[in-house]
TILOVO-585640 format. One line per field, with one value per residue (C-alpha): residue number from 1; residue in three letters; x, y negated, z negated. Coordinates in nm, 4 decimals. Example, Ala and Ser with C-alpha at 12.3 -4.5 7.8 and 13.67 -1.06 7.14 Angstrom:
2
seq = (1	2)
type = (ALA	SER)
px = (1.2300	1.3670)
py = (0.4500	0.1060)
pz = (-0.7800	-0.7140)
This chain:
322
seq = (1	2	3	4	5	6	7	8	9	10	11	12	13	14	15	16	17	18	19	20	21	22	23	24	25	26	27	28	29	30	31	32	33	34	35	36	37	38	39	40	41	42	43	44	45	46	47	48	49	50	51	52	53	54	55	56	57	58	59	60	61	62	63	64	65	66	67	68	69	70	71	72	73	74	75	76	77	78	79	80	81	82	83	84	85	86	87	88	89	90	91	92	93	94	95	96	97	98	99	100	101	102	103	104	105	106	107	108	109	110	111	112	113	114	115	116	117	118	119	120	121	122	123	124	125	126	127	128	129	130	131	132	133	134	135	136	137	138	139	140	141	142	143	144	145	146	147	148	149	150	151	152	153	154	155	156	157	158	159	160	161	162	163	164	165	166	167	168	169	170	171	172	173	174	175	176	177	178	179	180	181	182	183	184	185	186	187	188	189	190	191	192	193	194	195	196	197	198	199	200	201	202	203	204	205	206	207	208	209	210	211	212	213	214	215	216	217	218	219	220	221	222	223	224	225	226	227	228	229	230	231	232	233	234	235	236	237	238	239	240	241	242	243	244	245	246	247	248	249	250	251	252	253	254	255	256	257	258	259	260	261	262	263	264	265	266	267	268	269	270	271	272	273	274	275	276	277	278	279	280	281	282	283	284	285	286	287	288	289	290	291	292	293	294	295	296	297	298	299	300	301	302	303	304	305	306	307	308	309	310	311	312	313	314	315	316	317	318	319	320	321	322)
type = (UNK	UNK	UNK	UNK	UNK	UNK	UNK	UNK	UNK	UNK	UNK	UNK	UNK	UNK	UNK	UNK	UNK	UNK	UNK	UNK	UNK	UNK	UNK	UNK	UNK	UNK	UNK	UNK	UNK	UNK	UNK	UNK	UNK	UNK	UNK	UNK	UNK	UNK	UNK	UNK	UNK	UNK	UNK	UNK	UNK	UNK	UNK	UNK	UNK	UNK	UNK	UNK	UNK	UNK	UNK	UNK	UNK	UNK	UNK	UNK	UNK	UNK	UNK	UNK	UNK	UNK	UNK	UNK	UNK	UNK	UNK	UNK	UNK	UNK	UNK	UNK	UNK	UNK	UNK	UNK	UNK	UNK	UNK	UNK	UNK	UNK	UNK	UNK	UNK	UNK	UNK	UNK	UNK	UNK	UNK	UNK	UNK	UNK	UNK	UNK	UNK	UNK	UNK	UNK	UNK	UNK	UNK	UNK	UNK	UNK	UNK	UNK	UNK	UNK	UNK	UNK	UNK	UNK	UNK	UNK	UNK	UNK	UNK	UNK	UNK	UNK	UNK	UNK	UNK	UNK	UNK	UNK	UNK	UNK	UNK	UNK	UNK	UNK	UNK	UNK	UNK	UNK	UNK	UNK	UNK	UNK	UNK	UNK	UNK	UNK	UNK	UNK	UNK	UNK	UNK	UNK	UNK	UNK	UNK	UNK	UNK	UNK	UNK	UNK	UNK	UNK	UNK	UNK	UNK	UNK	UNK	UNK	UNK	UNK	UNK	UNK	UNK	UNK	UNK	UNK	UNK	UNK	UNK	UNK	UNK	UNK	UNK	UNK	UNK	UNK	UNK	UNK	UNK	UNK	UNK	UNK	UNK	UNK	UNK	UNK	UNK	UNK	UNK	UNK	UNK	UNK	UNK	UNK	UNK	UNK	UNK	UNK	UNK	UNK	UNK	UNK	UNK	UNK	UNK	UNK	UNK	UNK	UNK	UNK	UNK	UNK	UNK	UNK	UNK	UNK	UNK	UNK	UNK	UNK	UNK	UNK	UNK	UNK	UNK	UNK	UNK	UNK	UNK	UNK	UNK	UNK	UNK	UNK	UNK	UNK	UNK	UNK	UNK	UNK	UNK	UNK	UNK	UNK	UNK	UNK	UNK	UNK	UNK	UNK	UNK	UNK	UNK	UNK	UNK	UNK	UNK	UNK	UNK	UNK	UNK	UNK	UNK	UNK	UNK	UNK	UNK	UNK	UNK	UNK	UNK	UNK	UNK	UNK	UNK	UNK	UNK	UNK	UNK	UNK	UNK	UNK	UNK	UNK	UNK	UNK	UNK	UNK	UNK	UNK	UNK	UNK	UNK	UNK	UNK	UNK	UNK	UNK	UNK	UNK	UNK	UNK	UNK	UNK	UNK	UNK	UNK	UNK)
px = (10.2163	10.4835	10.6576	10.9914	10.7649	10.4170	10.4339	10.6434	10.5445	10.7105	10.6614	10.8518	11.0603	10.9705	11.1001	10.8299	10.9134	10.6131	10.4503	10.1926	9.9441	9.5653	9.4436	9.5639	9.7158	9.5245	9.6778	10.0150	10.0031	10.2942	10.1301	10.2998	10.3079	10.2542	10.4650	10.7579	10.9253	11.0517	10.9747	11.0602	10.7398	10.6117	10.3794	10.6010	10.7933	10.4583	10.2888	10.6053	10.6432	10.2908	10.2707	10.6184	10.4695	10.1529	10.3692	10.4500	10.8008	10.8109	11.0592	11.0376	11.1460	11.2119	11.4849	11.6425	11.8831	12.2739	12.1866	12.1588	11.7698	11.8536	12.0834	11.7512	11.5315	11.7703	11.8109	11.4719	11.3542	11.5794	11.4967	11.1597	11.2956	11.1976	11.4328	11.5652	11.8019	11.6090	11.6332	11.8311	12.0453	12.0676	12.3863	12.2726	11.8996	11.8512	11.5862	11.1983	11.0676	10.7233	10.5722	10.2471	10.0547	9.8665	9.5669	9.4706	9.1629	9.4506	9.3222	9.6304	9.8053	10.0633	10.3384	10.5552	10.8294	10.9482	11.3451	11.4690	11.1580	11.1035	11.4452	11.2814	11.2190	11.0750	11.4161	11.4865	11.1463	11.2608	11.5830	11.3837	11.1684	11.2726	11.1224	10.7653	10.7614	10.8498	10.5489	10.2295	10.0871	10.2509	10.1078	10.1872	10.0671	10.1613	10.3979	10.6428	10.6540	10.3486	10.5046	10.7318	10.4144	10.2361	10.5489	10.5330	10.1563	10.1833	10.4838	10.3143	9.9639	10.1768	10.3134	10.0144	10.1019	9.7621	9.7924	9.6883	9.6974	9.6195	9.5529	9.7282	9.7839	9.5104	9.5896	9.8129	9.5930	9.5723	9.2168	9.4030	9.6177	9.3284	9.4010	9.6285	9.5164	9.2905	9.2130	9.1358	9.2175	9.1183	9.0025	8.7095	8.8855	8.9913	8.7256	8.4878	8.7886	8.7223	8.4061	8.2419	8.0232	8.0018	8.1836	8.0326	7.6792	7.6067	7.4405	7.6540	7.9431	7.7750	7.7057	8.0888	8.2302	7.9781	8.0735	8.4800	8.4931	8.3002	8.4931	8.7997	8.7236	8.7985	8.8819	8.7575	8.7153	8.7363	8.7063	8.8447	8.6564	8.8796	8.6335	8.3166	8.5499	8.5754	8.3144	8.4137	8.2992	8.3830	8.3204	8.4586	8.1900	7.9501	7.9654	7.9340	7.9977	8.0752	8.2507	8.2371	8.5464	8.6585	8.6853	9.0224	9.2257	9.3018	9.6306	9.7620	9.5984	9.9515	9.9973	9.6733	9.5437	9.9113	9.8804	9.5219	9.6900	9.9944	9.7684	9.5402	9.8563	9.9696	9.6032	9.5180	9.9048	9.8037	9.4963	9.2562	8.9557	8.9180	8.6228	8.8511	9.1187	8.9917	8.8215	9.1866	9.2823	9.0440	9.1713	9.5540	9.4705	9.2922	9.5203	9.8078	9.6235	9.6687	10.0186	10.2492	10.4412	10.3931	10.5720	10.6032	10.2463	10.2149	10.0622	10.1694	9.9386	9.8553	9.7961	9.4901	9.3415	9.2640	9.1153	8.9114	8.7949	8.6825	8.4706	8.3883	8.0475	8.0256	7.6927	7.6648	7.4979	7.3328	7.4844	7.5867	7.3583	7.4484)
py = (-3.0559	-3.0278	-3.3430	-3.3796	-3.6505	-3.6210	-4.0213	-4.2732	-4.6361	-4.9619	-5.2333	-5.4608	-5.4179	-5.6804	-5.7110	-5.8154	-6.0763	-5.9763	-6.2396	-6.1310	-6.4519	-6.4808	-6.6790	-6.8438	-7.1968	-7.5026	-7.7569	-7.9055	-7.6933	-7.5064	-7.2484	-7.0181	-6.6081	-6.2920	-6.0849	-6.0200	-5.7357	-5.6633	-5.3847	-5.2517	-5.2972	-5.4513	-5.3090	-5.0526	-4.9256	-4.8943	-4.6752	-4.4699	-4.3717	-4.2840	-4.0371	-3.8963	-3.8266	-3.6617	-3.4615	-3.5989	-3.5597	-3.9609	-4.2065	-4.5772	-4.8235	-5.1820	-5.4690	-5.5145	-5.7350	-5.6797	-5.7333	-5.6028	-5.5271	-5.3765	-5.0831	-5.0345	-4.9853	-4.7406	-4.5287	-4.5453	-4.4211	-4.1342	-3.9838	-3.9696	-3.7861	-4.0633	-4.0697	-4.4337	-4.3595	-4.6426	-4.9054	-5.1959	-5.4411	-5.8231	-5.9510	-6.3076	-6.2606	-6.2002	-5.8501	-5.9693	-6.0845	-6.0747	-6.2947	-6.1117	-6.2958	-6.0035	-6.1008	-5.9127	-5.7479	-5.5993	-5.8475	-5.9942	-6.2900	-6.2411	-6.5010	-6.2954	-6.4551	-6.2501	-6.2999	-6.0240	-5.8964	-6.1480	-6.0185	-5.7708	-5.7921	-5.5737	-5.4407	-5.3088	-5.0936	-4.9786	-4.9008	-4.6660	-4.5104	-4.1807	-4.1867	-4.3739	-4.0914	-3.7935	-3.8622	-3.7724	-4.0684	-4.4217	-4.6677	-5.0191	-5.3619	-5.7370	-5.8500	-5.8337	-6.0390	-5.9204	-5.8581	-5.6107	-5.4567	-5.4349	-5.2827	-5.0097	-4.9378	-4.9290	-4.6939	-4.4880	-4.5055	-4.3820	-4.0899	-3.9556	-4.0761	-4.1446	-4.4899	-4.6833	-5.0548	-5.2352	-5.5611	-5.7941	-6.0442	-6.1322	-6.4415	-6.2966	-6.0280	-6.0307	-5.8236	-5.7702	-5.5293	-5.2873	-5.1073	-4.9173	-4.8453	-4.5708	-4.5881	-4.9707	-4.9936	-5.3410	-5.4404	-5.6381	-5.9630	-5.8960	-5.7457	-6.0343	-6.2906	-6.0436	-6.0116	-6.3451	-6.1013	-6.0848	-5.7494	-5.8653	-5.7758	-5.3793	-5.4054	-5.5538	-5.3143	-5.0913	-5.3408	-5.4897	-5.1259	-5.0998	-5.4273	-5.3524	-4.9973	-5.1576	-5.4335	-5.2791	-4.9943	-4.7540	-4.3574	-4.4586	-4.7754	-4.7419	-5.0203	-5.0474	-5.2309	-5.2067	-5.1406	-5.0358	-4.7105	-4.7003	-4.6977	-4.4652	-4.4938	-4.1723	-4.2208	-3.8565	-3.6749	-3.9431	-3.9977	-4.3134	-4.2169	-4.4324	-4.3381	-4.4589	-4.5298	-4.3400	-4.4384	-4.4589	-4.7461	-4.9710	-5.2301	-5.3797	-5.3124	-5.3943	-5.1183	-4.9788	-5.0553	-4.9077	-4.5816	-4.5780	-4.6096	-4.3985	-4.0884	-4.1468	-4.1146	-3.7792	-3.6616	-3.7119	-3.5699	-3.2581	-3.2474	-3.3392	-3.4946	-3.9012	-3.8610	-3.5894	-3.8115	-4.0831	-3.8605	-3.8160	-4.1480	-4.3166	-4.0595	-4.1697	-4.5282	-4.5425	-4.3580	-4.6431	-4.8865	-4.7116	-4.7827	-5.0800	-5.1945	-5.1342	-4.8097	-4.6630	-4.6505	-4.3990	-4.0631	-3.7591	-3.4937	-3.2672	-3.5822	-3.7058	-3.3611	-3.3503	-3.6307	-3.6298	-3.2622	-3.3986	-3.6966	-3.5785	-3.8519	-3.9883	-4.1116	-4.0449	-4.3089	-4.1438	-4.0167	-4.2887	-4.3122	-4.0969)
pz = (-11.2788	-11.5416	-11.6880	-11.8477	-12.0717	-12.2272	-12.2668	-12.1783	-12.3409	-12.1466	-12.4104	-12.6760	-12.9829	-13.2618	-13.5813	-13.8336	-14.1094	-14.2758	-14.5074	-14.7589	-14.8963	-15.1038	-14.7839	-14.3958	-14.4846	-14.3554	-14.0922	-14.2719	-14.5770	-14.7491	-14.9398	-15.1718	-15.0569	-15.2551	-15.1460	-14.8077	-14.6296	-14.3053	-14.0631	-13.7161	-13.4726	-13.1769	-12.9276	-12.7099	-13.0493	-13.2254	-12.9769	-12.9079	-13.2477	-13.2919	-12.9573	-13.0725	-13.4419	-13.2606	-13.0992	-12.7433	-12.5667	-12.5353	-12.3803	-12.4028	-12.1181	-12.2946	-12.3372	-12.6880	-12.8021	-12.8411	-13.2378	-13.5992	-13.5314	-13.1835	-13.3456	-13.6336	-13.3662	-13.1859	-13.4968	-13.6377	-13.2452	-13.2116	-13.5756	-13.4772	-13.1332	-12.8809	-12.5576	-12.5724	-12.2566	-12.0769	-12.3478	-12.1861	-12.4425	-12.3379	-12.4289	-12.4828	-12.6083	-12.9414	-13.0497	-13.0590	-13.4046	-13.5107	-13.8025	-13.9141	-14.2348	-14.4085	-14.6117	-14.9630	-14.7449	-14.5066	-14.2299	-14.0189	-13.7710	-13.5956	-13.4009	-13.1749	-13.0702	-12.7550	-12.7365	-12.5241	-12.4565	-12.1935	-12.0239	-11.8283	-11.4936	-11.1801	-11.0946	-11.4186	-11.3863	-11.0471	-11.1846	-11.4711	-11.1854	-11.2411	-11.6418	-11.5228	-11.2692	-11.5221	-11.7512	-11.8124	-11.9245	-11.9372	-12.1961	-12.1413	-12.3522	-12.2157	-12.4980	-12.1937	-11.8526	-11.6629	-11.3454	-11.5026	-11.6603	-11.3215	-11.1551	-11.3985	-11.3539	-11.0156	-10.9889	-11.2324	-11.0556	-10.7050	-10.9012	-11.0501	-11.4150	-11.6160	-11.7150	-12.0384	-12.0779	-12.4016	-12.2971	-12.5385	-12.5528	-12.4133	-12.2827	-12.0305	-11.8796	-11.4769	-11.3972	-11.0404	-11.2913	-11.2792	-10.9179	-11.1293	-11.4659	-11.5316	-11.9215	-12.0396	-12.4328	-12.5894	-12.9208	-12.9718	-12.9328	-12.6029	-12.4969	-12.5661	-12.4149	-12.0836	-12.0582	-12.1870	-12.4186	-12.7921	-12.9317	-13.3079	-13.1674	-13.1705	-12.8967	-12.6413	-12.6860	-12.4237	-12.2109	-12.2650	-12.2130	-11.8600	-11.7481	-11.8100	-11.6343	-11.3161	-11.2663	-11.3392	-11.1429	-11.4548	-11.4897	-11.8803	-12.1242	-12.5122	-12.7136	-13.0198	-13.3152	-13.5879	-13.9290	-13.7235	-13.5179	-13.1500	-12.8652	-12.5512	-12.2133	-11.9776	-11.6067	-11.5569	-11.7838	-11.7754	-12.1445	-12.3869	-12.8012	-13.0728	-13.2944	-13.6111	-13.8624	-14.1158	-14.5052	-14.6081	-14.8476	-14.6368	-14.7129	-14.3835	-14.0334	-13.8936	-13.6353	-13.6542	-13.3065	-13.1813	-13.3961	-13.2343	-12.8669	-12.8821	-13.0200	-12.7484	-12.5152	-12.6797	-12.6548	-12.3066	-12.2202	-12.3897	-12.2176	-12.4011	-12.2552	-12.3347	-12.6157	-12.7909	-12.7455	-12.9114	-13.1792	-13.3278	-13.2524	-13.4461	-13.7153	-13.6728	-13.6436	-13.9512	-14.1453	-14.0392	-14.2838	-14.5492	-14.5080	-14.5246	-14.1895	-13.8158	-13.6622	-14.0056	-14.0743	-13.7845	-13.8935	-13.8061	-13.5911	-13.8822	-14.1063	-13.8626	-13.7401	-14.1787	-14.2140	-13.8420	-14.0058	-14.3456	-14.1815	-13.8807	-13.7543	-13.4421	-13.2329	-12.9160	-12.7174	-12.4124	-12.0405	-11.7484	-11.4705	-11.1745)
């Protein structure tokens, strides 16, 4: 079936205050920072960048402010060609603002504070119908209200879209959301908060991955596990791989699970099948460390098929049951 979109993200528009410090401040402590900048991010803007800059006719479906940071994101979206025809202002509600704390190591916290991004309701997904429907994949995160999130999946789901749903935060995640996703993307915080299990053992990633794609009811599950790569569970080809990470400089892991997501997207729109996919994810996602700042840090395609060529390792860790 052809698409007017390869990937359409619904998801929020945060503008980082970024804070750069030698260590996390205890309870009641000012502590003096290293270093501050500011950068256009948040979940939705961060993966839609990244699928545009892997190639993907993209749209994104979100809720910004009538602000100074709502016109940034606007620009810095349609330079890297995303469709922001769907991008509703609020008139009272200020943009979203993140407030990551980035550690010398690259290590990260983030405060979101969600503004506008809250704004958006079921009605305004009905009312952008016609993009959800038009794609060929739809990647949504909970950073806004989950009903709005589960109206898109669902809408998606009924027309066919592959859907993608990074679950995070995780605190907001409704497992009744799973009728309609097919590809399950969480890090290894989430994915222990779901499961119960401990992601910082080797040897329960399997079992984590197994125990997400049955109860879920999943086309796939990757898990993503930030310095140790990605682990990939296939129900389609009856696959399981881990794939390890690749060695680059890493400075801020802003971004990098988002770079990691919206490649994925662009991927599986171009057909690829999900351990591909994430092959060159785990490529792009990487490569966003190496840079300062959230959407920014994106790669481009050419950019991540180099460097998944010059360390190209991966363990495969058996076939699924029948």
């Amino acid at each position: 079936m052809n698409r007017r979109y390869d990937v359409c993200v619904l998801g929020s528009f945060m503008k980082d205050l970024v804070a750069s410090a030698e260590r996390r401040p205890l309870p009641g402590e000012t502590l003096h920072g290293t270093g501050f900048a500011e950068f256009l991010g948040g979940k939705g803007v961060n993966q839609a960048i990244a699928a545009a800059r892997m190639g993907a006719r993209t749209a994104i479906v979100g809720t910004i402010g009538d602000d100074r940071y709502g016109e940034e994101f606007l620009e810095l979206l349609k330079s890297d060609g995303v469709d922001t025809e769907w991008v509703l202002r609020h008139p009272d509600l200020g943009t979203g603002v993140g407030l990551p704390l980035v550690l010398p190591d690259g290590g990260n916290s983030i405060i979101i504070v969600s503004r506008a991004n809250s704004a958006i309701t079921p009605a305004d997904i009905e009312a952008a119908a016609e993009v959800l429907a038009a794609s060929g994949v739809l990647s949504v995160q909970l950073e806004l209200p989950v009903e709005a999130s589960r109206a898109a999946l669902e809408l998606a789901s009924a027309a066919g879209v592959t859907t993608i749903l990074t679950p995070a935060p995780v605190g907001t995640v409704d497992p009744s959301l799973g009728e309609f996703v097919d590809i399950l993307v969480p890090n290894e915080v989430e994915a222990a908060a779901l499961t119960g299990l401990d992601c910082d053992d080797e040897s329960e990633v399997p079992a984590i991955a197994r125990r997400l794609t049955s109860e879920w009811d999943l086309r796939g599950c990757v898990i993503t596990l930030g310095a140790r790569g990605a682990f990939v569970r296939d129900e389609l080809t009856g696959e399981e791989l881990r794939v390890p990470a690749h060695r680059v400089a890493t400075v801020d892991t802003v971004g990098a699970g988002d770079a990691f997501c919206g490649s994925l997207a662009a991927s599986l729109a171009a057909g690829a099948g999900l351990a591909d996919a994430v092959r060159l994810a785990n490529a792009a996602g990487a490569l966003s460390t190496t840079i300062h700042g959230a959407a920014v840090s994106a790669p481009d395609r050419p950019s991540a098929l180099r460097l998944l060529d010059a360390q190209s390792v991966e363990e495969p860790v058996g076939r699924l049951r029948s």
